[in-house]
Backbone bond lengths (Angstrom), bond angles and torsions (degrees), N, CA, C in turn:
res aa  C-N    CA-C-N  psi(-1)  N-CA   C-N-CA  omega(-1)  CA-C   N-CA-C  phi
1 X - - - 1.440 - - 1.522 109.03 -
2 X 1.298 90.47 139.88 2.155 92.58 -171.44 1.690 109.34 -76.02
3 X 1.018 139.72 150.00 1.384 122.58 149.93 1.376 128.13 -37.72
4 X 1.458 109.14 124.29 1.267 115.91 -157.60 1.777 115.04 -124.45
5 X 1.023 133.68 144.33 1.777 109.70 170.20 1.756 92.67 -94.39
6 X 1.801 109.37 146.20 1.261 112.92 -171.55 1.381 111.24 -134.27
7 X 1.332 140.17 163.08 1.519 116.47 -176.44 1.750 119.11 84.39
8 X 1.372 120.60 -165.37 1.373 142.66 146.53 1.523 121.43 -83.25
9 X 1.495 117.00 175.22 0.645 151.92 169.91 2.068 111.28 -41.54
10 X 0.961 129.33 119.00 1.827 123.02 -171.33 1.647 94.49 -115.45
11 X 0.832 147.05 13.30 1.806 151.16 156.48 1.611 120.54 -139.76
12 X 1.819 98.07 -178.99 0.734 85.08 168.50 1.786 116.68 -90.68
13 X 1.161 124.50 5.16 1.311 148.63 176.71 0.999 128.00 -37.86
14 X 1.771 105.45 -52.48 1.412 128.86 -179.64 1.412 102.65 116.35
15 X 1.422 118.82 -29.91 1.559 103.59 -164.64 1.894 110.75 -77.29
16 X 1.514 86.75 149.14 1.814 112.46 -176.51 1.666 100.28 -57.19
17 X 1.662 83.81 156.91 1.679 102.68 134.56 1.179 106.47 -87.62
18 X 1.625 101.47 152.34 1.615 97.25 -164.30 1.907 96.70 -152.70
19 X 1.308 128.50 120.82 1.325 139.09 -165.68 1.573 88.49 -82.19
20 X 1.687 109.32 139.80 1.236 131.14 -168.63 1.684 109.70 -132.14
21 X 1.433 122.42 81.39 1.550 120.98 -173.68 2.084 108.21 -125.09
22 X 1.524 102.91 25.46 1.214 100.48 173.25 1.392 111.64 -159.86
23 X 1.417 130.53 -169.50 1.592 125.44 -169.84 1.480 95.95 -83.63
24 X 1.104 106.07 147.58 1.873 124.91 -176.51 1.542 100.92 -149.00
25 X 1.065 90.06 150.73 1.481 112.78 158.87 1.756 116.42 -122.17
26 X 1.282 98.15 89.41 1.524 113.92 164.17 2.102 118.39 -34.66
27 X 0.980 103.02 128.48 1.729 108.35 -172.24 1.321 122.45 -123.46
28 X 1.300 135.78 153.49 1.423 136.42 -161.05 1.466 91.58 -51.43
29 X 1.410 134.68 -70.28 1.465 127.20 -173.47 1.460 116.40 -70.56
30 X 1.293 114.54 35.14 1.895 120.05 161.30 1.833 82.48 -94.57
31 X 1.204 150.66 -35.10 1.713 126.88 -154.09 1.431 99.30 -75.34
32 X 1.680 77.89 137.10 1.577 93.32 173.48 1.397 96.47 108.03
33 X 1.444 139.57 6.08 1.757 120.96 -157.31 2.111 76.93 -127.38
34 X 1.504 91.48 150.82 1.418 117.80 175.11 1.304 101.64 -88.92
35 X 1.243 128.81 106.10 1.558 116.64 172.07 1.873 118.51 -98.37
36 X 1.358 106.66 149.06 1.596 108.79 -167.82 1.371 93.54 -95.38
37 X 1.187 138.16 115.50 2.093 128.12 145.44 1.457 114.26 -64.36
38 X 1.352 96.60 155.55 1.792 122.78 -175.00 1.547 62.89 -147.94
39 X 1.910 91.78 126.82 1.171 119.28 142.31 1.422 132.46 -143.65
40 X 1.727 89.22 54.29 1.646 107.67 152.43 1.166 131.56 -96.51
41 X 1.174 110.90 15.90 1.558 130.74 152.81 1.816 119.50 -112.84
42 X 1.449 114.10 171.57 1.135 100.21 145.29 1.393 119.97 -113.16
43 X 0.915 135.03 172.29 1.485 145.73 175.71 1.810 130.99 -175.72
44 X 1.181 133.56 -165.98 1.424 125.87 -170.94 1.472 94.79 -137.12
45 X 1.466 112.67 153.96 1.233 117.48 -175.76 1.836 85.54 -151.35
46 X 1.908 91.92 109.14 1.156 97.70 167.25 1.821 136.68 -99.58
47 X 1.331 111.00 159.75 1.572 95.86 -165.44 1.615 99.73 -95.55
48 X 1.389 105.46 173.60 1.484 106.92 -175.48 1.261 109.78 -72.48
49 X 1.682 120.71 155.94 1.585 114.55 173.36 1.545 107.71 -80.84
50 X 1.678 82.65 129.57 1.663 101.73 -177.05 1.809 101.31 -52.49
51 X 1.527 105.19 154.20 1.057 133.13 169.41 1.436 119.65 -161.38
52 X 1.577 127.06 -172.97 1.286 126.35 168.90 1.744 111.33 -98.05
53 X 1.130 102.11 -19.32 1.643 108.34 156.17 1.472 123.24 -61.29
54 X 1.433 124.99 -36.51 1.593 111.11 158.84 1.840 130.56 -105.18
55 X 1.476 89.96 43.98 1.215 105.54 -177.74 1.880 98.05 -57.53
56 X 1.668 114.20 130.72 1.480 102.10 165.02 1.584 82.34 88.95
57 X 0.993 159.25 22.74 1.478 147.97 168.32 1.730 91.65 -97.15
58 X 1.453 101.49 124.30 1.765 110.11 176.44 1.553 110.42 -132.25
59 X 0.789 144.22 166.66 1.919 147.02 164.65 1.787 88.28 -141.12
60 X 1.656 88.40 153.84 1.666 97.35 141.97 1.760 117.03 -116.07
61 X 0.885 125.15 162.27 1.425 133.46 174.30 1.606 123.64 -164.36
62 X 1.703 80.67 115.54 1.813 117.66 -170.22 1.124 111.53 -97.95
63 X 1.346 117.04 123.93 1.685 131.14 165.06 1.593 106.56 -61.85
64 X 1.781 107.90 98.80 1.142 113.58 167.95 1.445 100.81 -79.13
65 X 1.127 129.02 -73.75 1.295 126.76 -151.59 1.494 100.96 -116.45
66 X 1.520 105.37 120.61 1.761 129.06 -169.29 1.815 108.34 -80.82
67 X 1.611 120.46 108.04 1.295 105.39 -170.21 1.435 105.34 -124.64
68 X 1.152 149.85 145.37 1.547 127.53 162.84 1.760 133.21 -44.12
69 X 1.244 103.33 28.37 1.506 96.71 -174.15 1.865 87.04 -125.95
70 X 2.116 94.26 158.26 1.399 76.35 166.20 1.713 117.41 -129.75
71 X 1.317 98.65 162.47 1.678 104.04 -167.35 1.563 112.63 -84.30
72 X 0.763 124.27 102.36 1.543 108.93 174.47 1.979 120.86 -92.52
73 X 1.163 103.89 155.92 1.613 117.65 -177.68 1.410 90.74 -131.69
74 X 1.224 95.21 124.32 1.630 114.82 167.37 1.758 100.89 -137.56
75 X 1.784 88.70 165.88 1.479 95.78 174.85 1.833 128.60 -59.85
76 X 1.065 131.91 -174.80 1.262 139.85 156.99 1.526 117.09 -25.78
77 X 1.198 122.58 114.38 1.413 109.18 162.97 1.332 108.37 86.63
78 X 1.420 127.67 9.23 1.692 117.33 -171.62 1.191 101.56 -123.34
79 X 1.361 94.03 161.92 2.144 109.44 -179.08 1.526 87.92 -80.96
80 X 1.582 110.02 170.67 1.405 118.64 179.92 1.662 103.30 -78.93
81 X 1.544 128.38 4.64 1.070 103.77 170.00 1.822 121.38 -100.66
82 X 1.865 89.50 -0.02 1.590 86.40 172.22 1.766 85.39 117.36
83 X 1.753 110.25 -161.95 1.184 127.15 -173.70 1.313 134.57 89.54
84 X 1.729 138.56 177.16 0.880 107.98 146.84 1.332 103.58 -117.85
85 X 1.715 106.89 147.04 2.059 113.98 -168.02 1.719 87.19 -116.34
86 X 1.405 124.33 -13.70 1.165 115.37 -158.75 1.584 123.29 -144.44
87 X 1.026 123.75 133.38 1.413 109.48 172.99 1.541 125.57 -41.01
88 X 1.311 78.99 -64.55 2.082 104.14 178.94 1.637 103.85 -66.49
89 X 1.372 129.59 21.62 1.443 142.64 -174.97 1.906 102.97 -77.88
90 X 1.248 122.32 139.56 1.582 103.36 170.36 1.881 100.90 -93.74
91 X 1.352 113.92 36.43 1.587 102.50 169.01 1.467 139.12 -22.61
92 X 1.098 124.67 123.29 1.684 114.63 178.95 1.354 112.17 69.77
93 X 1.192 114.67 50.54 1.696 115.34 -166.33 1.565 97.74 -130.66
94 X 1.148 129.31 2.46 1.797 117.56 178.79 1.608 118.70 -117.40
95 X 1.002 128.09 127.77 1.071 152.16 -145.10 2.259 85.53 -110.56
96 X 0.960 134.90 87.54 1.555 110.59 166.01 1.263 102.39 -118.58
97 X 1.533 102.84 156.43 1.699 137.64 -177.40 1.577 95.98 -130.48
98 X 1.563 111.64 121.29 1.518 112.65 156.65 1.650 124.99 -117.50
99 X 1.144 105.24 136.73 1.685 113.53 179.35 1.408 119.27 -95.55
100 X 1.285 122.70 116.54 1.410 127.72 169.24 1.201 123.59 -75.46
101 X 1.208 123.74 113.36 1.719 127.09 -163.98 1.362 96.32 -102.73
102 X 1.286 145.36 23.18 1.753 153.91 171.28 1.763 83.42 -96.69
103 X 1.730 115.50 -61.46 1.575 113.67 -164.70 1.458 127.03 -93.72
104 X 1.705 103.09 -10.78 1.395 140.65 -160.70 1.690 98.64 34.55
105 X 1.027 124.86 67.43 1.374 172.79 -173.55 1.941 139.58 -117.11
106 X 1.452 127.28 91.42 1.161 108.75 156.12 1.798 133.50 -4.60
107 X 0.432 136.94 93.39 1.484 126.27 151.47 1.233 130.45 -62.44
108 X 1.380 126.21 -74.08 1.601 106.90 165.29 1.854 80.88 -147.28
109 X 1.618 95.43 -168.80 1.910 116.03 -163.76 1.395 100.07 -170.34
110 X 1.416 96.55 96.05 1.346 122.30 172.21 1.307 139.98 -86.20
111 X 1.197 163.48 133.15 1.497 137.76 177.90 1.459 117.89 -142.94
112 X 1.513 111.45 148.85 1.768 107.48 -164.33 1.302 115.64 77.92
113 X 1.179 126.64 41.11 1.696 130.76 157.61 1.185 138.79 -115.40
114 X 0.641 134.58 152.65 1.733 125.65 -163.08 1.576 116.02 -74.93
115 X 1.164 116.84 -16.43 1.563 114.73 -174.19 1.592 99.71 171.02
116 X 1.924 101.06 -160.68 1.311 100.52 -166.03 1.515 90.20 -157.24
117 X 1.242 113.85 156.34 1.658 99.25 172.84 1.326 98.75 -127.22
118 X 1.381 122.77 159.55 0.967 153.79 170.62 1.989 105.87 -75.87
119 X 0.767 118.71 105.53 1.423 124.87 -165.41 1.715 127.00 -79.33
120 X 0.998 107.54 159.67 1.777 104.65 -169.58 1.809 108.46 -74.39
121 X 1.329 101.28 -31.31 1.610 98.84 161.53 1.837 121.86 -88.63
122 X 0.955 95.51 17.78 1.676 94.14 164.18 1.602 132.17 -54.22
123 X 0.974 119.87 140.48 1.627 119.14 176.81 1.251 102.60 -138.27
124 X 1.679 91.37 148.88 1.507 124.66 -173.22 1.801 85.57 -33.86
125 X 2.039 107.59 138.95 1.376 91.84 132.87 1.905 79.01 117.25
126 X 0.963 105.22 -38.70 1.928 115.00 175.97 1.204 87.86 -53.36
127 X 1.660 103.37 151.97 1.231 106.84 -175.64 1.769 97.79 -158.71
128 X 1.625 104.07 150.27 1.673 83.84 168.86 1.542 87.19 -151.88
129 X 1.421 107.31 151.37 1.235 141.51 148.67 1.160 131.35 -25.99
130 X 1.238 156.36 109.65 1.893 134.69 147.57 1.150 144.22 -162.76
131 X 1.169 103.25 113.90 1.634 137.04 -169.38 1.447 115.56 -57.60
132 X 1.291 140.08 141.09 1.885 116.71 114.72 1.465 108.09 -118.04
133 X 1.509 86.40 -167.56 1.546 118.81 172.46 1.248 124.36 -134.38
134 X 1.395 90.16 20.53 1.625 111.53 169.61 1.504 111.04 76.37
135 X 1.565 112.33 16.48 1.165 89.51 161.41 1.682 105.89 -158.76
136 X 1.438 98.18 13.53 1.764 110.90 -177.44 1.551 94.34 -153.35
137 X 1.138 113.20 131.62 1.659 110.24 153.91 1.248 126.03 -108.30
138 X 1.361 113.45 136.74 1.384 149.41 169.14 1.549 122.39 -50.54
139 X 1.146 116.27 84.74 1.722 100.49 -177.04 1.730 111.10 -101.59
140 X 1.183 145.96 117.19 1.213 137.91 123.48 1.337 148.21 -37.42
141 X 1.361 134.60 82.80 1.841 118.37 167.95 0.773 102.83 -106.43
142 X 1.680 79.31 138.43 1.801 115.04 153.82 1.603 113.05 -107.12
143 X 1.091 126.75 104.02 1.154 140.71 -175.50 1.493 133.05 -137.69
144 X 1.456 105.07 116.99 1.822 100.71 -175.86 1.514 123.33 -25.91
145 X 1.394 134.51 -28.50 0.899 150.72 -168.87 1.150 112.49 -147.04
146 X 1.409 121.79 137.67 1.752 118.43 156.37 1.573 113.48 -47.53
147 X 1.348 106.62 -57.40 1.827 102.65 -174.80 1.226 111.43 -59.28
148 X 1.340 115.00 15.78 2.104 105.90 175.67 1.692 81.29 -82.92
149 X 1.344 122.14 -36.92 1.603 101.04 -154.91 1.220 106.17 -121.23
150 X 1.505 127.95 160.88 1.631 123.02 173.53 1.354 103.93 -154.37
151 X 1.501 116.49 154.96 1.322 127.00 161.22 1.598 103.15 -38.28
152 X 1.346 109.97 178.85 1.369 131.63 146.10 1.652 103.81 -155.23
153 X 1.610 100.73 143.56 1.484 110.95 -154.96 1.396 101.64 175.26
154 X 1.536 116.60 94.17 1.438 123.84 168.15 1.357 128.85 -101.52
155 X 1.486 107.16 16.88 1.413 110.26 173.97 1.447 128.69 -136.13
């Protein structure tokens, strides 16, 4: 199934919920949209290139459907394993914090990484957060487990 927008309206904005089961590139007018994961694939879900124009640009994105593969979100310009491949790359740009809802508990708080993946033990219902300020992004999890979620960071 392609990425799809599904549902109504999630602001006052206009922007969808919108089902997420392949590689995307997320865009200044995705903030503000609830996104669903399928992770019965793998694939990359990239974030917009930072600027001072999407200062305040946030999504949430919930593991609808729990698959053995894992999804990763990285910054601008990066492979799903992270790095930098590019000048014009947003490298070292994520800031993540994850919450354990088993301990309702920190897990760890990271900063300067390229992304985070969504993990092969994930379950429906994980959820994360994410912000910028146009020039770092903000990640939040809430996740049954820490091992649903992880940095990604190859350098």
């Amino acid at each position: 199934m392609a990425n799809a927008k599904i549902g109504s309206q999630t602001s006052w904005s206009g922007n969808y919920v919108e089902s997420i089961t392949t590689t995307k590139q997320l865009e200044p007018g995705d903030s503000g949209k609830l996104f669903m994961i399928d992770s019965s694939t793998e694939y990359t879900i990239n974030l917009p290139k930072l600027s001072a124009d999407i200062a305040g640009w946030n999504c949430k994105m919930i593991l609808k459907t729990a698959g053995s593969q894992k999804v990763s979100v990285v910054a601008y310009g990066l492979p799903a394993a992270g790095g930098a491949v590019a000048v014009s790359a947003d490298a070292e740009t994520v800031n993540f914090m994850d919450f354990e809802v088993d301990t309702g508990s920190a897990g760890s708080s990271q900063s300067s990484k390229d992304g985070f993946g969504v993990e092969t033990a994930a379950t429906v219902n994980d959820n994360w957060d994410i912000i910028t300020d146009g020039t770092t992004w903000y990640v939040k999890a809430f996740v049954q487990h820490v091992e649903h979620s992880d940095i990604i960071d190859t350098d």
